[in-house]
N, C-alpha and C positions, 0 to 999 in steps of 0.2 A: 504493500500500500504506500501510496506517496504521500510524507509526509511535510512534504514543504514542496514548494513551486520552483521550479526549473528557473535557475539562472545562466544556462548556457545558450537559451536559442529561445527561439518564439514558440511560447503556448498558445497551438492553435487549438480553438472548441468551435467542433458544429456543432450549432443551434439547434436541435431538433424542435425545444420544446414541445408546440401540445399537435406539431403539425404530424402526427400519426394517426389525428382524429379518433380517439379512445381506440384504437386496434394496436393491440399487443403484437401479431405479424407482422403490421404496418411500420411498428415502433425497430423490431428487430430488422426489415428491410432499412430503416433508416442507420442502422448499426451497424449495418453491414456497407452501405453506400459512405457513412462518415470513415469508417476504417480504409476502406479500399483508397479513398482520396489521401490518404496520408494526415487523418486529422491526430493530436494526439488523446481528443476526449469527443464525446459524445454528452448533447449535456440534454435534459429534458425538466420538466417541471411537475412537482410534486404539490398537492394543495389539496384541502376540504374546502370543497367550494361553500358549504353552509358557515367556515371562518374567516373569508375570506373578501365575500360581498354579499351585499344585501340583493331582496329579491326583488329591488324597487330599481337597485343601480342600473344610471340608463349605460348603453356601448357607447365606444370613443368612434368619431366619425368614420377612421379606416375598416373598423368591426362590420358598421354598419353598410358599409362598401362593399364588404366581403361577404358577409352574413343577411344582411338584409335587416329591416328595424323589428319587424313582427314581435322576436323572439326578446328576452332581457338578456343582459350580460348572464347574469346566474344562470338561466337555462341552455346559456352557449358552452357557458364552462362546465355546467355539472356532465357534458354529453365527455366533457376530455379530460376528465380524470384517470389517472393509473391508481390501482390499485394495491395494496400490499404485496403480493402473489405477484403483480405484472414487476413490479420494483423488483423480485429476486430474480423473475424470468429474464430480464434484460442486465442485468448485473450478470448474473449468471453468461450470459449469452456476449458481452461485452470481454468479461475474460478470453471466453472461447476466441474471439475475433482479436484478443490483444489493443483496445483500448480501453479509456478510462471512463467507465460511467460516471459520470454529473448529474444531478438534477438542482436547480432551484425550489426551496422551500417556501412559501407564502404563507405560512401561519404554524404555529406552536408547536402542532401537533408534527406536522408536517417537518418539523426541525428535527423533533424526536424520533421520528420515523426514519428518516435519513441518518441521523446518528446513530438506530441502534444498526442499521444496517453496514455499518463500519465504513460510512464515504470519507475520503482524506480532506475532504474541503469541501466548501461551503462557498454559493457561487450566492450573493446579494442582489436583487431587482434593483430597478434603478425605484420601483414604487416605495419600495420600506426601509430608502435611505432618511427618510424622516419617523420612522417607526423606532422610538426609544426602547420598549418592551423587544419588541423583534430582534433589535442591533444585540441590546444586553442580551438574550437567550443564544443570540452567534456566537458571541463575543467569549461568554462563560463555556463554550464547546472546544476552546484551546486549539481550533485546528484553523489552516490557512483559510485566505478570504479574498474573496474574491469581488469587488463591489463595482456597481455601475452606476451611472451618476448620470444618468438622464433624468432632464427638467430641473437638475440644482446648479445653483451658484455656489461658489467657494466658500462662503459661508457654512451651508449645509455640509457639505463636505468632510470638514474640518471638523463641526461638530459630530458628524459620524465617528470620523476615524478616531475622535476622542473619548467617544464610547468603546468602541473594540478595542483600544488601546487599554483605557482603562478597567475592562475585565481582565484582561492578563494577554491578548494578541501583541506578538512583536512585531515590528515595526519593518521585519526583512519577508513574514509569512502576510502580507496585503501586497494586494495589486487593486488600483486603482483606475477603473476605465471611463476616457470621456465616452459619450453614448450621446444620440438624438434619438428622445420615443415619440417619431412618426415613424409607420409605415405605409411606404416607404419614403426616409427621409430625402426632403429635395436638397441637390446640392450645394447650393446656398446658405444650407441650415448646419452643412456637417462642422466646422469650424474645429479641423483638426488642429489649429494653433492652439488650441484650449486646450488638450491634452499637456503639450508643455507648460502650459501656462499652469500646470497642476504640476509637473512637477519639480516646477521652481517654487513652487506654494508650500510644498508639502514634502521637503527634505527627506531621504529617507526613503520614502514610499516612490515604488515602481510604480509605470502607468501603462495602460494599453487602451485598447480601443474595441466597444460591440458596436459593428454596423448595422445601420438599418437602411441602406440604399439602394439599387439597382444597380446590377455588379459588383465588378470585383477589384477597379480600379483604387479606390477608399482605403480599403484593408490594406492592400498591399503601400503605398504611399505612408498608411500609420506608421507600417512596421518599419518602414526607411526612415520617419520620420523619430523613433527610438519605442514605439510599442514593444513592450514586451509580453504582453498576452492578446490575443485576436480573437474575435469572438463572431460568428457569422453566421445569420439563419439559413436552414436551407430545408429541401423539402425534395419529396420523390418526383413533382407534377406540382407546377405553379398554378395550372388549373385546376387544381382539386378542390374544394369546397372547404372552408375554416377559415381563421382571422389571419391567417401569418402568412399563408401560402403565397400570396401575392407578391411577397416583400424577400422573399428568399430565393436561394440559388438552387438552382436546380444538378443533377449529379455530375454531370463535366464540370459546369461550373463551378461544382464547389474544389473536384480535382483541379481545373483551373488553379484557381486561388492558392491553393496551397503549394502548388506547385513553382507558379511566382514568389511568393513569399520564401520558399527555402534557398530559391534560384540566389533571389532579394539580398537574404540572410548572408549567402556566401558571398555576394558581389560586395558586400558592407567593410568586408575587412577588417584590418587593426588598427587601420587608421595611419602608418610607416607609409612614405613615402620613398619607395625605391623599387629597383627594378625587381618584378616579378620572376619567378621559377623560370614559366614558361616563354615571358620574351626576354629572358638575358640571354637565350641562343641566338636572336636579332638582334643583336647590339652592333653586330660586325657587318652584319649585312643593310641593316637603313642609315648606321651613323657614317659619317665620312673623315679623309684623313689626309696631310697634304703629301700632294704627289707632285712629280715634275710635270710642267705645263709641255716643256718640250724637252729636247736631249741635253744636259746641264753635264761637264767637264769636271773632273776632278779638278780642285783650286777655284771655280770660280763664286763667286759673293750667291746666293741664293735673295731672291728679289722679289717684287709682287711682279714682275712681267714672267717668270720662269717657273714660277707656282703656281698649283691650283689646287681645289678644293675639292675629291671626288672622293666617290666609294669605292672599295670598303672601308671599314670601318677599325681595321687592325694594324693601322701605322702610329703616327703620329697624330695626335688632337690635334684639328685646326682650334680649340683654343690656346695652340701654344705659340701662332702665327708670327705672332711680335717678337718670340723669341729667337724662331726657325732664320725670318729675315734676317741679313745681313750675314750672316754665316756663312762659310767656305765648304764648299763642299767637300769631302771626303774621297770622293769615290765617282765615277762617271753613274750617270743616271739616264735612262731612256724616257721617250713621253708614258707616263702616268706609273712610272716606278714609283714604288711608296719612296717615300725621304726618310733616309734615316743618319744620324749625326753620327 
């Protein structure tokens, strides 16, 4: 079990959340499509929907996009519940495939249910970063955190992370992701400069990014931009019927994505500025070196008329040109024999 968050490369999580549409197959198709992309977790959403909203709360406009108004929110969500039983079928089924089951917790029970099931961490909505009770009940769980921060300002933030702090979470086990909750967010709204702008706020704390945009461009731009965790919806059939599906990637695309981003990851470097492995064998072949311009005498002065500047790259540096001038040749030299003193 993992007990702290990877600091060597980017923690990628597909989103599966509730887009399996209450089917336990559906859910394990999606476990199977996150692992084959190279995700490193699979994360879904665990919740009693009777503690989680009322039977009166109306949907958020994309819901109602997706779902239609008829229905309430409660009656959308009580259809996408997992249950006990499905929580170990997909644990279970997640091993087999060699990734990391996740789910999000939405209320108390849902906390405890996940904790007795031995999950290594704890993934935050971006809705119950203002939830005091909720934070404290993470918080006292001792294990990593994982928090999104859609619809809050730095303010909120800060008083989160000073509730999870001060139940006993350290300060190296949070990651903190900027997030926009539209779906799907336009891109005008993403303001991945706020991501930094969190982590110069909040010393200490890693940050990363859950997109909620169309494609794949976003994600991968975080993670150059210093995301250390990615978080990305995605789904089997954008046309399937539910609130998310619209907003998520579908299964190339979510192989896409990860596969940019590890591309990403390698192209990032240490940041040394010198020549690489693979073109220090072209050194000789694109730099150049000075040679005789024409046939030059042993004895005579070397000059800018009898010089020149060509490849390859295995003589003499023309940045040593100032010095080469005026020196006596050595030795007879043909046109474009290397110079050598």
């Amino acid at each position: 079990m993992m007990n702290k968050l990877p600091n060597n490369r980017v923690f990628i999580i597909a989103e599966a959340g509730v887009n399996h549409n209450g089917s336990t197959d559906l859910a394990k198709k999606l476990v199977t499509v996150a692992a084959d992309a190279g995700a490193d977790a699979v994360k879904f959403q665990t919740f009693r929907t009777e503690k989680v909203v009322s039977k009166s709360a109306p949907k958020a406009e994309y819901q109602k996009q997706m779902t239609g108004s008829d229905e309430s929110q409660f009656d959308m969500i009580k259809k996408l519940e997992l249950d006990l039983s499905a929580h170990k079928e997909l644990i279970a089924y997640c091993q087999k495939k060699d990734i990391l089951f996740l789910s999000t917790p939405f209320d108390h029970e849902s906390i405890e249910l996940l904790d007795s099931l031995n999950l290594s961490m704890f993934k935050i909505p971006s809705g119950e970063i203002t939830n005091l009770p909720y934070l404290r009940h993470i918080g006292k769980m001792g294990k990593p955190v994982i928090l999104s921060s859609g619809m809050a300002n730095l303010g909120e933030i800060e008083t989160a992370l000073g509730i999870l702090i001060s139940e006993g979470i350290c300060l190296e086990n949070i990651r903190v992701l900027h997030c926009n909750t539209e779906y799907p967010t336009p891109m005008e709204d993403v303001n991945l400069r706020a991501m930094q702008t969190m982590a110069a706020a909040f010393p200490g704390i890693q940050v990363g990014y859950s997109d909620h945009t169309l494609g794949i461009e976003v994600p991968i731009a975080a993670m150059a931009m210093g995301a250390t965790v990615i978080e990305k919806h995605f789904t089997l059939d954008r046309n399937m019927e539910g609130p998310d599906h619209r907003a998520s990637l579908e299964p190339d695309e979510l192989k896409a994505m990860v596969k940019a981003i590890r591309n990403i990851e390698k192209a990032m470097g240490n940041g040394w500025k010198k020549p690489s492995p693979s073109e220090s064998k072209n050194l000789s072949v694109a730099r150049k070196s000075i040679v005789a311009a024409k046939a030059i005498r042993a004895g005579e002065l070397f000059t800018e008329e009898n010089l020149a500047v060509k490849r390859p790259g295995n003589g003499i540096s023309p940045m040593r040109w100032n010095e080469i001038v005026g020196k006596r040749a050595k030795k007879d030299f043909q046109e474009d024999d290397l110079i050598s003193l």
